[in-house]
GULUMNU-645532 format. One record per residue: residue number from 1; residue in one letter; x, y, z of N, C-alpha, C, O, CB in turn. Coordinates in Angstrom, 3 decimals. Glycine has a CB too. Layout:
ATOM   zamar   voba        n.X        n.Y        n.Z       ca.X       ca.Y       ca.Z        c.X        c.Y        c.Z        o.X        o.Y        o.Z       cb.X       cb.Y       cb.Z
ATOM     NUM      A          X          Y          Z          X          Y          Z          X          Y          Z          X          Y          Z          X          Y          Z
...
END
This chain:
ATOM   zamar   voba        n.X        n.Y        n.Z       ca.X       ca.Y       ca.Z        c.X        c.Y        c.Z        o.X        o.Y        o.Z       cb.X       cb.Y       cb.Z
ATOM       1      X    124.855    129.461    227.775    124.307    130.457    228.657    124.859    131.818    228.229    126.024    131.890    227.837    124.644    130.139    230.145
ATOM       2      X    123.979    133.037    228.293    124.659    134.006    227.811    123.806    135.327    229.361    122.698    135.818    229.574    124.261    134.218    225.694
ATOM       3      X    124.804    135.347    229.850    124.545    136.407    230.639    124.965    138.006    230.774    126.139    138.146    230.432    124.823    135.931    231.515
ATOM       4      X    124.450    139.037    231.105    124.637    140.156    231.149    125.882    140.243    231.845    126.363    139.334    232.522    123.619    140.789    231.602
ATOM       5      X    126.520    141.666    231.602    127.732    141.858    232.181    128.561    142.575    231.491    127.914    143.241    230.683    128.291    140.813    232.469
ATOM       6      X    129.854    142.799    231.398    130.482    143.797    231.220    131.547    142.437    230.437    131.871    141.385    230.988    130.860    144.922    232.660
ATOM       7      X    131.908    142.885    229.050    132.989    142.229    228.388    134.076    143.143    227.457    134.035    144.367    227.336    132.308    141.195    227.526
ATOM       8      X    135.056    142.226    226.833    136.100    142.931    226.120    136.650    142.312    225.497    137.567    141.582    225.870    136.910    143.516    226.654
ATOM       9      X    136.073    142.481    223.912    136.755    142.327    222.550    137.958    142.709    221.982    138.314    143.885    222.051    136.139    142.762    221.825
ATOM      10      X    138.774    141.688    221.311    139.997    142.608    221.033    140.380    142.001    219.619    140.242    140.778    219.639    141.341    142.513    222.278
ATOM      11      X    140.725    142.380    218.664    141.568    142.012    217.734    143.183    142.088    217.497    143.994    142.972    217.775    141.082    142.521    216.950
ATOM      12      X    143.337    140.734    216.835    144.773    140.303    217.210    145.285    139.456    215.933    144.665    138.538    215.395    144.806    139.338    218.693
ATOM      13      X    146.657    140.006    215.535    146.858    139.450    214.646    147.573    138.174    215.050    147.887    137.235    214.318    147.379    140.242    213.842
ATOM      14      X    147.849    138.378    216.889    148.639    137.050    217.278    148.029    137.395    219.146    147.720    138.430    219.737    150.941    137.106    216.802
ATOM      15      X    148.093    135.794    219.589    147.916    136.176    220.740    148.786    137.555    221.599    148.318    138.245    222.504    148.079    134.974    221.265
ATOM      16      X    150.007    137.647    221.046    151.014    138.236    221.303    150.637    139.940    221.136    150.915    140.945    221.790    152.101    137.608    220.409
ATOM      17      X    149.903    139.676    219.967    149.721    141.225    219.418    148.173    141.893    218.984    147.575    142.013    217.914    150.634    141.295    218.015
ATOM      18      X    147.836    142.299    220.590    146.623    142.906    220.093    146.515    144.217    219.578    147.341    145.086    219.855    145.794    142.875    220.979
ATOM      19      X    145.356    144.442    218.703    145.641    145.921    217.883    144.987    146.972    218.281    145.424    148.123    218.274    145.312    145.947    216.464
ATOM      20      X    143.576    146.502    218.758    142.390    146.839    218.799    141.838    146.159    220.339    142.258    145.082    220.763    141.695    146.348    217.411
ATOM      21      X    140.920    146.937    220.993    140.028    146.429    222.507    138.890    147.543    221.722    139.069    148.627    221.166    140.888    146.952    224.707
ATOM      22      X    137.987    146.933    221.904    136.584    147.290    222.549    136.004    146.971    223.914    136.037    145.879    224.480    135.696    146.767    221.796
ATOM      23      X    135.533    147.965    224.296    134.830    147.518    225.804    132.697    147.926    225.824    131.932    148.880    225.681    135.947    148.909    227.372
ATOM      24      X    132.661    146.397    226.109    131.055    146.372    225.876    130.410    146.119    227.122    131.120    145.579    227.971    130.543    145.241    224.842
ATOM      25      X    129.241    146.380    227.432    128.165    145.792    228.247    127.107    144.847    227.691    126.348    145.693    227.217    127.487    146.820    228.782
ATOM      26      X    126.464    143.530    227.389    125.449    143.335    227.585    124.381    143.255    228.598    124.455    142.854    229.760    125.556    142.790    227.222
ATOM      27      X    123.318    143.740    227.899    121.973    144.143    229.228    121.156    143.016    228.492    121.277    142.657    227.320    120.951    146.191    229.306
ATOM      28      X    120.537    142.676    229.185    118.866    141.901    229.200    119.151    140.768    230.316    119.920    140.676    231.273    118.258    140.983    227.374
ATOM      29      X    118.242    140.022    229.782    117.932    138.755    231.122    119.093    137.924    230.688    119.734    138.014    229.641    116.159    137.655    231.109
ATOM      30      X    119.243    137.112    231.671    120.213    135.809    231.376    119.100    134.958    230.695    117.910    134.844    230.988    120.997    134.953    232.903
ATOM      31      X    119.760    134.453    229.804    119.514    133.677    228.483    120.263    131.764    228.838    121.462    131.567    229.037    120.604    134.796    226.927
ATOM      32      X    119.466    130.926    228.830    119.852    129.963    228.970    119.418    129.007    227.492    118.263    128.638    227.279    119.397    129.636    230.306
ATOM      33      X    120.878    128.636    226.331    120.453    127.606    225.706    120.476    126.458    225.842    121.199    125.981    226.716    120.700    127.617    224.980
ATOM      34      X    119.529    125.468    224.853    120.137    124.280    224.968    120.776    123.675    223.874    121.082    124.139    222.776    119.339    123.501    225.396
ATOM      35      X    120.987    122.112    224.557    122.274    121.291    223.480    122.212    121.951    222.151    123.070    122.476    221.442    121.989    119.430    223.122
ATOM      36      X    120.432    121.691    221.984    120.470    121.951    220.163    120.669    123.374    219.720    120.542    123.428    218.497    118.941    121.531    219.365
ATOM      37      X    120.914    124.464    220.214    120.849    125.387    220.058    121.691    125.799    219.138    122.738    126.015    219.748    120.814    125.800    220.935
ATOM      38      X    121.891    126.108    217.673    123.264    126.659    216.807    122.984    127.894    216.785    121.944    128.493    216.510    123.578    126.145    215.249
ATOM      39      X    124.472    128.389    217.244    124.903    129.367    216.940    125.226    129.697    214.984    125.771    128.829    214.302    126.030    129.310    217.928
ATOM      40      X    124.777    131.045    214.386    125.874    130.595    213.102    126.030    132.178    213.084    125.241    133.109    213.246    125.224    129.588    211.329
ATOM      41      X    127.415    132.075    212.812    127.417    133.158    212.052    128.461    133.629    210.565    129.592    133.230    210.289    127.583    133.978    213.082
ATOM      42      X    127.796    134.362    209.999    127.942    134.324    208.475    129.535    135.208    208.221    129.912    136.347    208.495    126.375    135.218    207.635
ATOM      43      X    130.058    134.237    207.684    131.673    135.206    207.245    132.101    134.702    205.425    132.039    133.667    204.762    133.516    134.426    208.695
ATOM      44      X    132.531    136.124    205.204    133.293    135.799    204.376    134.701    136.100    203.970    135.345    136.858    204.695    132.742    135.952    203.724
ATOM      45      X    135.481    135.398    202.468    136.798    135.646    202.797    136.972    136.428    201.058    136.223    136.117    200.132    137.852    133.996    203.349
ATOM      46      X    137.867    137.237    200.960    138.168    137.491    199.528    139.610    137.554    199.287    140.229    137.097    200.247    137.542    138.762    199.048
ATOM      47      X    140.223    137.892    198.504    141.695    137.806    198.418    141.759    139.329    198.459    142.926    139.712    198.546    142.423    136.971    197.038
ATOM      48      X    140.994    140.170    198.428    141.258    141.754    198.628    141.221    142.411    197.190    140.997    143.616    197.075    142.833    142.081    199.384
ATOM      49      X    141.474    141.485    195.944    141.357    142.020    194.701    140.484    142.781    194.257    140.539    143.170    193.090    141.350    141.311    194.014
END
């Protein structure tokens, strides 16, 4: 289920230590998925070289 509302992102290099907050709203309708529904999302990793 993904509903509208007011949320807050944060990055952390430890639960202990956040670095970063963003503060968001999503707007639209409430969104209801089901079982089969995948999520994906695309990441990648490099060594920084």
């Amino acid at each position: 289920m993904v509903e509208p509302g007011a949320l807050e992102l944060r990055l952390a290099a430890s639960s202990a230590g956040i670095r970063h907050t963003a503060r968001l709203t999503l707007t639209g309708p409430l969104r209801e998925l089901g079982p089969d529904r995948r999520l994906v999302c695309g990441t990648e990793v490099s060594d920084g070289a």
